[in-house]
C-alpha positions as CSV (number, residue, x, y, z in Angstrom):
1,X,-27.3,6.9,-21.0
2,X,-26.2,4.6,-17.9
3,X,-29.5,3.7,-15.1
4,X,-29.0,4.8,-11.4
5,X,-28.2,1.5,-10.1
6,X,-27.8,1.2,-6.5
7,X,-25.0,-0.6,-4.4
8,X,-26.1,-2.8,-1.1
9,X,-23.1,-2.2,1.6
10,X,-24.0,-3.9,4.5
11,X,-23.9,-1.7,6.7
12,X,-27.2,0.2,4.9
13,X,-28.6,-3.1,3.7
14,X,-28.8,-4.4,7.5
15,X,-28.6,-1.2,10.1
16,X,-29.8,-3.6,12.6
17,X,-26.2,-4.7,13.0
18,X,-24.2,-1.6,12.3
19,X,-22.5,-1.6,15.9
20,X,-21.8,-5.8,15.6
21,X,-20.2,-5.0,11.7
22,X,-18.2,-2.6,12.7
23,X,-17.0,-4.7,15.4
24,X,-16.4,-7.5,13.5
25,X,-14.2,-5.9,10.9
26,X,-12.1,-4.4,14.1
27,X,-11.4,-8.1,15.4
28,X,-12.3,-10.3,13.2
29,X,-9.8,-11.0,10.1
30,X,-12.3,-13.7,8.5
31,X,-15.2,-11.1,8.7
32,X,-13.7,-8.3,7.6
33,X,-11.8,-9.9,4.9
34,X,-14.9,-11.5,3.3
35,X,-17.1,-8.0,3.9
36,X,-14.1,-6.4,1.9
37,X,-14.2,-8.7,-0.6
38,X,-18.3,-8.3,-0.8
39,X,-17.8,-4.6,-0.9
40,X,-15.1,-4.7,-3.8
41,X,-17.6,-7.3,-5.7
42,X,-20.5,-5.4,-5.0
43,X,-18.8,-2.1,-7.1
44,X,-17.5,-4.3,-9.7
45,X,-21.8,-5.2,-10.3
46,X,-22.9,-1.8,-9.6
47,X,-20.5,-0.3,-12.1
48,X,-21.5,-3.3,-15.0
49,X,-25.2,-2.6,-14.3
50,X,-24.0,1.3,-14.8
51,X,-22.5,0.5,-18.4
52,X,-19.4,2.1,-17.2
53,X,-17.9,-1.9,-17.4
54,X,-19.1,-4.4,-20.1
55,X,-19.6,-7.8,-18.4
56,X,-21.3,-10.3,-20.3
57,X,-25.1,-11.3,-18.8
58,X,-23.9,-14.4,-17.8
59,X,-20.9,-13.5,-16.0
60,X,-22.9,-10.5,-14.3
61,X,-25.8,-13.2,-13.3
62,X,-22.4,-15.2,-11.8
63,X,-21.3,-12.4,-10.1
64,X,-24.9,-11.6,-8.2
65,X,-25.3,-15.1,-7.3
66,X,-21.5,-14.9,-5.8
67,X,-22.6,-11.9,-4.1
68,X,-26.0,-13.0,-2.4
69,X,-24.0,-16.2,-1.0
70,X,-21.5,-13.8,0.3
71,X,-23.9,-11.8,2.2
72,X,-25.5,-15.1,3.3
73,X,-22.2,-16.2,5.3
74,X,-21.5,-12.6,6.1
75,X,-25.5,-12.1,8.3
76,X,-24.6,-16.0,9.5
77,X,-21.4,-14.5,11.1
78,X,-22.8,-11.3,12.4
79,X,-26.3,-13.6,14.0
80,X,-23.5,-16.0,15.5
81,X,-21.6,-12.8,16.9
C-alpha cells in the first residue's frame, strides 16, 4: 500500500509570493525555466516516495537535496524581484 506523500509547488509552499511567481514565469525565461524544472523534479520525488517509481535511497536523498537548492535560488530570485 503506497503513503500519501505530499508535493511542495511553490506557489502553496510560499503564497506570500503568488502574484511575484506568476509574474516571473510570464517574463522571466530563467525563473520559469528553473520553477519548471523544480516542479517536474518535485513529481519525479513525490511519485518514488509513493512506490509508484523505485529510486534507490540514495538517489532519492540526491534528488531532495537537488530539490531544496532549487527552491533556494528560486525564493532568492523571487526576494530580488
Amino acid at each position: 500500500m503506497s503513503q500519501l506523500v505530499d508535493n511542495h509547488p511553490l506557489a502553496r509552499d510560499l503564497p506570500e509570493h503568488k502574484d511575484t511567481i506568476h509574474n516571473l514565469k510570464m517574463n522571466d525565461t530563467h525563473f520559469s525555466k528553473t520553477m519548471e524544472e523544480y516542479e517536474v523534479l518535485d513529481k519525479e520525488i513525490v511519485r518514488a516516495e509513493q512506490g509508484v517509481e523505485h529510486v534507490a535511497d540514495l538517489e532519492l536523498d540526491g534528488m531532495k537535496m537537488k530539490r531544496v537548492k532549487m527552491k533556494d535560488e528560486l525564493l532568492t530570485m523571487l526576494q530580488q524581484a
